[in-house]
C-alpha positions as a Markdown table, in Angstrom:
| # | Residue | x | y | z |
|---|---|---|---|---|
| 1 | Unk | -10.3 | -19.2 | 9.8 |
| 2 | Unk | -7.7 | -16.2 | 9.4 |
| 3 | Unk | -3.9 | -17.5 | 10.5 |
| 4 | Unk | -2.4 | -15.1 | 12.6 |
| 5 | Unk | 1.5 | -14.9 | 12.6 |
| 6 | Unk | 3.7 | -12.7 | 14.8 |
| 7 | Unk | 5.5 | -10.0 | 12.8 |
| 8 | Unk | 7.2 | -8.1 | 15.4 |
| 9 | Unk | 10.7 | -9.5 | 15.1 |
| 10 | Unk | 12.8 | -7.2 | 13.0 |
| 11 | Unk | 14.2 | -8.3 | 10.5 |
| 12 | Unk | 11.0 | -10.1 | 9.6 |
| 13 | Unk | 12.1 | -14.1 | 10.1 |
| 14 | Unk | 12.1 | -16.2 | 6.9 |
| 15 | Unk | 9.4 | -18.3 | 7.4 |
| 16 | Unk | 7.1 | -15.5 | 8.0 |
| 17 | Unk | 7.9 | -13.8 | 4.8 |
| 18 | Unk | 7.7 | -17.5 | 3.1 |
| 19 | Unk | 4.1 | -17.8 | 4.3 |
| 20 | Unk | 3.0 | -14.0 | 3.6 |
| 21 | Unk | 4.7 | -14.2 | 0.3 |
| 22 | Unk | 2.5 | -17.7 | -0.9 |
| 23 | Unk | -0.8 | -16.2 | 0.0 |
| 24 | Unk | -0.2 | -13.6 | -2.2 |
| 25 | Unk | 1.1 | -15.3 | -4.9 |
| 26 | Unk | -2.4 | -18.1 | -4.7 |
| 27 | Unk | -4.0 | -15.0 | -4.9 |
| 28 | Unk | -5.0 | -14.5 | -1.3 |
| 29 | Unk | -5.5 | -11.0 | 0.9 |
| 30 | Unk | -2.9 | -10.7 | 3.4 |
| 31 | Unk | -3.4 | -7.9 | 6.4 |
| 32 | Unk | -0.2 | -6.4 | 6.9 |
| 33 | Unk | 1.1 | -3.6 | 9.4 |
| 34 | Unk | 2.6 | -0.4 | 8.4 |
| 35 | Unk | 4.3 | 3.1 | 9.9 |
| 36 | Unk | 0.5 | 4.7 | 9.2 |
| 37 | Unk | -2.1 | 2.0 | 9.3 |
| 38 | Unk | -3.1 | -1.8 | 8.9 |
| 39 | Unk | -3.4 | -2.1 | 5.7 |
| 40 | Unk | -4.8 | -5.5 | 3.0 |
| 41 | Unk | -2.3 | -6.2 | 0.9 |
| 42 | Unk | -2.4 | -8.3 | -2.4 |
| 43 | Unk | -0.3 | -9.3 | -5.3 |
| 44 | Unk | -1.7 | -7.3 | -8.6 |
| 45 | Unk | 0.0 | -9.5 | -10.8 |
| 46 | Unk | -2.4 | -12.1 | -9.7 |
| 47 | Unk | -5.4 | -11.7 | -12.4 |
| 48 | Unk | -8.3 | -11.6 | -9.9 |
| 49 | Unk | -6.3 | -10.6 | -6.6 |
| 50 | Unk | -7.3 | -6.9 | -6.6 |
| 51 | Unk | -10.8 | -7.6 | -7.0 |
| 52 | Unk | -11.0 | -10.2 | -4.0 |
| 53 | Unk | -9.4 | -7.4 | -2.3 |
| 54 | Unk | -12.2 | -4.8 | -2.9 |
| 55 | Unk | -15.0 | -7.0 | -2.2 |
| 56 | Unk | -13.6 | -8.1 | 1.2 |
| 57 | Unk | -13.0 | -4.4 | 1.9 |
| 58 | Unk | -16.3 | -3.5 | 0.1 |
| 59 | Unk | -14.3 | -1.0 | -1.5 |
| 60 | Unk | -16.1 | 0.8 | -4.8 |
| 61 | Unk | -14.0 | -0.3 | -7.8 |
| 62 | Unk | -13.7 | 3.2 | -9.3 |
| 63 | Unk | -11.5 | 4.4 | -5.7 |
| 64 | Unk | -8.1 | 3.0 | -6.8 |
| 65 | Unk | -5.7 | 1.1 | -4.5 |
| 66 | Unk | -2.9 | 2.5 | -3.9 |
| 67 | Unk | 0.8 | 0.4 | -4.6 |
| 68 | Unk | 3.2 | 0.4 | -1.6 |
| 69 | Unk | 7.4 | -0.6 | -3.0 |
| 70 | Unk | 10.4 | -1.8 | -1.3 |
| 71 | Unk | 12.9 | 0.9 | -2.7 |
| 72 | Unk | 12.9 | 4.2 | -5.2 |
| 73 | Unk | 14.5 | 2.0 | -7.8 |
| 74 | Unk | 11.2 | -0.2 | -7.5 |
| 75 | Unk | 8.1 | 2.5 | -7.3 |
| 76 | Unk | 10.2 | 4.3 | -10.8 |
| 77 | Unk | 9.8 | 0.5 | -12.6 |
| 78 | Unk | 6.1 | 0.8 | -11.8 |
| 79 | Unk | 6.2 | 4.4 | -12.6 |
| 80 | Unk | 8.1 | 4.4 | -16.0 |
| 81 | Unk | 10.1 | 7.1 | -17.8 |
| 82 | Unk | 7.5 | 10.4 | -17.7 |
| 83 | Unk | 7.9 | 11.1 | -14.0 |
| 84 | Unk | 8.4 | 14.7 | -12.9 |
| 85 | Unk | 11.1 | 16.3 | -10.9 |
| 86 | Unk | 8.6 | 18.0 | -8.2 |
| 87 | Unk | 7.7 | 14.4 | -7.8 |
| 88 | Unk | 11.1 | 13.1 | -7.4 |
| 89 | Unk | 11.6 | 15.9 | -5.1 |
| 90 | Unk | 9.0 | 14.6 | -2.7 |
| 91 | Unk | 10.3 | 11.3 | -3.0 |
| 92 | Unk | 13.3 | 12.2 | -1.9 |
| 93 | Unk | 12.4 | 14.5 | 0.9 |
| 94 | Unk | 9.4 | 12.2 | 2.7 |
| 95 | Unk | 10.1 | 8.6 | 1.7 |
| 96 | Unk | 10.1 | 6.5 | 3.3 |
| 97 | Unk | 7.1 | 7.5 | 5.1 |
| 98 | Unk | 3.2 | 8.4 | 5.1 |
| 99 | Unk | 3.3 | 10.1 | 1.6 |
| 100 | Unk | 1.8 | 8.6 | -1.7 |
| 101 | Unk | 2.4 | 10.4 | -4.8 |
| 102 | Unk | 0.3 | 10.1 | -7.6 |
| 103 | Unk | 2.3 | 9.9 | -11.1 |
| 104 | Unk | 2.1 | 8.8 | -14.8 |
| 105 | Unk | 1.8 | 4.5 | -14.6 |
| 106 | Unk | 4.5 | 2.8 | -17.2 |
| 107 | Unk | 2.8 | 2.0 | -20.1 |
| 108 | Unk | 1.2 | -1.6 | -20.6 |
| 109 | Unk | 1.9 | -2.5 | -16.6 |
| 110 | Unk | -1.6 | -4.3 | -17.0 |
| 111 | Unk | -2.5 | -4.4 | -13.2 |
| 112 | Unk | -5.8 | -4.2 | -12.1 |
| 113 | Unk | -6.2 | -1.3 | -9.5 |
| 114 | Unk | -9.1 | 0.2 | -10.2 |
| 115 | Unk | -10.2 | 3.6 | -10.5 |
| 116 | Unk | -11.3 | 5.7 | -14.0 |
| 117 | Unk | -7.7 | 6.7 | -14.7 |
| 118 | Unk | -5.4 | 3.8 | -16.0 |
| 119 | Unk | -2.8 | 6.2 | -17.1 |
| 120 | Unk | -1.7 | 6.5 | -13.2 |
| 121 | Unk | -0.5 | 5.1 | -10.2 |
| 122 | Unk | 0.1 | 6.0 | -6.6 |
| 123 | Unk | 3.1 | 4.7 | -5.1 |
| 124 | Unk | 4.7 | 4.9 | -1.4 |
| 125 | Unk | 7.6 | 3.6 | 0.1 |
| 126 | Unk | 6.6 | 2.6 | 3.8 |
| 127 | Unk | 8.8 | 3.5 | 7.0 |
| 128 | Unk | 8.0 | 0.0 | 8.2 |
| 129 | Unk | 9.7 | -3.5 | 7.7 |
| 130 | Unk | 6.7 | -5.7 | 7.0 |
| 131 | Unk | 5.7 | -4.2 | 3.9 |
| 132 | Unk | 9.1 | -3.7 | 3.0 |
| 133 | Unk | 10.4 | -7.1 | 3.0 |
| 134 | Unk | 7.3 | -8.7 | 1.5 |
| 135 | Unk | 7.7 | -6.3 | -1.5 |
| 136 | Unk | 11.5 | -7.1 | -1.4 |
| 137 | Unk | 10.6 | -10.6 | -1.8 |
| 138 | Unk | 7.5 | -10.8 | -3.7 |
| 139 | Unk | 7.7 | -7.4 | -5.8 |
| 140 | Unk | 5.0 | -4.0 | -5.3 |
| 141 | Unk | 1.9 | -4.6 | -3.2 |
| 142 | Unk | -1.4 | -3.3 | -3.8 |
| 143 | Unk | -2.7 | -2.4 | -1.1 |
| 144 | Unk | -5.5 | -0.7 | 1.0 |
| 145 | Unk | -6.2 | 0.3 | 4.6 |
| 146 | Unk | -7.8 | -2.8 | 6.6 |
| 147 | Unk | -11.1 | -1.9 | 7.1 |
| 148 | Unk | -14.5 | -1.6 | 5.6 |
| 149 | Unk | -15.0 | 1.0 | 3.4 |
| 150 | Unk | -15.9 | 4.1 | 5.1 |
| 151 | Unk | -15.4 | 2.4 | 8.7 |
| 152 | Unk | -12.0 | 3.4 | 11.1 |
| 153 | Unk | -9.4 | 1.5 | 10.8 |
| 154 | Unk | -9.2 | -1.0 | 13.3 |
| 155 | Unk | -5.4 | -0.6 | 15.3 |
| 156 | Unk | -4.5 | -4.0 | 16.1 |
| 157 | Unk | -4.1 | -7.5 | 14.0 |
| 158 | Unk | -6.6 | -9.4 | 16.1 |
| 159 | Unk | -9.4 | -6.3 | 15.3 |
| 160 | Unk | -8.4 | -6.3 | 11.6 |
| 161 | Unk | -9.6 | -10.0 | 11.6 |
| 162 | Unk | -12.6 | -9.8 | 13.8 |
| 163 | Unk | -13.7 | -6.3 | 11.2 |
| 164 | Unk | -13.2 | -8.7 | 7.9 |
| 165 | Unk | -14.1 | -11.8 | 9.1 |
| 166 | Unk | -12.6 | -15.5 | 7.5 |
| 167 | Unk | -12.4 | -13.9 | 3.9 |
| 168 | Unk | -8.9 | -12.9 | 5.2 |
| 169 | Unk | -6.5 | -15.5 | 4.4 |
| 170 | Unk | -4.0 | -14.4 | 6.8 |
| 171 | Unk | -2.8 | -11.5 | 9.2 |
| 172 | Unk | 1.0 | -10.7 | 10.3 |
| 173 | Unk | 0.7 | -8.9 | 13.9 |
| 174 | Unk | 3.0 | -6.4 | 14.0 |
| 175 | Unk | 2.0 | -4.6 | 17.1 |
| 176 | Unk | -0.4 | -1.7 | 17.2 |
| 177 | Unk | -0.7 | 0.7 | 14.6 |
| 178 | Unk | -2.8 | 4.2 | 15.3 |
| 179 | Unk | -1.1 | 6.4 | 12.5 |
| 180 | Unk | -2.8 | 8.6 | 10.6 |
| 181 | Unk | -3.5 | 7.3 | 6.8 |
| 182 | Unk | -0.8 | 8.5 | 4.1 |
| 183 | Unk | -0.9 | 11.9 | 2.7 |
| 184 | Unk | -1.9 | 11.4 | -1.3 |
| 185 | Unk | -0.4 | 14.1 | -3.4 |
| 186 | Unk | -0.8 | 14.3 | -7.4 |
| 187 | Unk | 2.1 | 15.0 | -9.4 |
| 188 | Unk | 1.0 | 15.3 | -12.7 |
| 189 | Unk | 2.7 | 17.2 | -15.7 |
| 190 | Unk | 4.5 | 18.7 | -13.0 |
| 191 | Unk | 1.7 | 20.1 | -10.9 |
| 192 | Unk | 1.8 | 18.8 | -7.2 |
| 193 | Unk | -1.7 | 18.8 | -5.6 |
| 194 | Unk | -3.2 | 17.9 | -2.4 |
| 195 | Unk | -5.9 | 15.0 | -3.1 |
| 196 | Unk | -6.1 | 13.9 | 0.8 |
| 197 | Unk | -4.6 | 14.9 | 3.9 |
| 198 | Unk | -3.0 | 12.6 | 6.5 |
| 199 | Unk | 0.2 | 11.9 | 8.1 |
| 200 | Unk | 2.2 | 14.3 | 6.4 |
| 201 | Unk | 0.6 | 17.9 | 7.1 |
| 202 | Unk | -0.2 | 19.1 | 3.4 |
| 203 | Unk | 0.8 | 22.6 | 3.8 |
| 204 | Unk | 4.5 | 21.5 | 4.5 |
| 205 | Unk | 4.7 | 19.6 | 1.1 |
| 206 | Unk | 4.0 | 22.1 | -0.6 |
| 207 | Unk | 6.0 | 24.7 | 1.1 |
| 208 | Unk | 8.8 | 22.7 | -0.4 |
| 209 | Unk | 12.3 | 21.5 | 0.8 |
């Protein structure tokens, strides 16, 4: 049976992190609350943790999951030296919030997030505490909206667990979330490119500042 724990105190209490924080390190999918949607969350350091997550999700393992970070400093260590200024740009101007950005991986990071392309990564820095302190703690989650592939997004804690069923290890209730999924934008050899629309209106990205 999927735990439930209240995650609505801010900051997030000690205990709850504690728990969150050891069912991701044994490996475990943890659903977790964010400023766009619920999302699964799981530690890709873990060999095997990724893949429990797309086969809960029923996620195909060529769509790659996305990496949410606690701080800039943290998403440029994933990212490694090669990352563009438009991209920094963007970084600055919408993080935190609902914008990925797609951008060269650091060589040898060894994590297992699917998708054909293993020379890149996307990476967002959440407007929410949750994900926030568990990478803080724990270091960058892999993670992917809570919900069956191709299904909507259910809005509240209780509905995330009732759509996945006891192969969740553990939710954090953070209140409802009805955001719009992140924006994704590749930033590549310092082209910036629209590969899904969502919170943040794509036409106002790439207007610029």
């Amino acid at each position: 049976m999927t735990r439930l724990l209240d995650a609505c105190a801010v900051p997030l209490p000690a205990p709850t992190v504690a728990r969150a924080v050891g069912a991701l390190r044994a490996g475990e999918v943890v659903a977790i609350p964010t400023d766009t949607v619920y999302g699964l969350a799981a530690d890709p350091r873990v060999p095997g943790a990724t893949s429990t997550l797309f086969a809960l999700k029923g996620r195909p393992p060529e769509v790659a999951l996305p990496v949410l970070v606690a701080s800039v400093e943290q998403a440029l260590a994933v990212a490694g030296p090669d990352v563009a200024q438009p991209a920094l740009a963007l970084v600055e101007r919408w993080w935190p919030g609902g914008l990925t950005v797609v951008v060269p991986r650091r060589e040898g990071l060894g994590w297992e997030l699917g998708g054909s392309d293993q020379s890149t990564v996307g990476l967002r820095l959440p407007a929410h505490p949750v994900p926030v302190a568990l990478a803080g703690a724990l270091g960058p989650l892999a993670v992917s909206s809570a919900n069956r592939h191709g299904r909507p997004t259910p809005a509240t804690a209780p509905e995330v667990i009732e759509e996945l069923g006891p192969g969740l290890a553990l939710a954090l209730d953070g209140g409802p979330c009805r955001g719009a999924a992140s924006t994704v934008v590749s930033c590549i050899e310092g082209t910036v490119r629209v590969l899904r629309e969502g919170a943040v209106p794509g036409a106002r990205i790439l207007a610029g500042p």
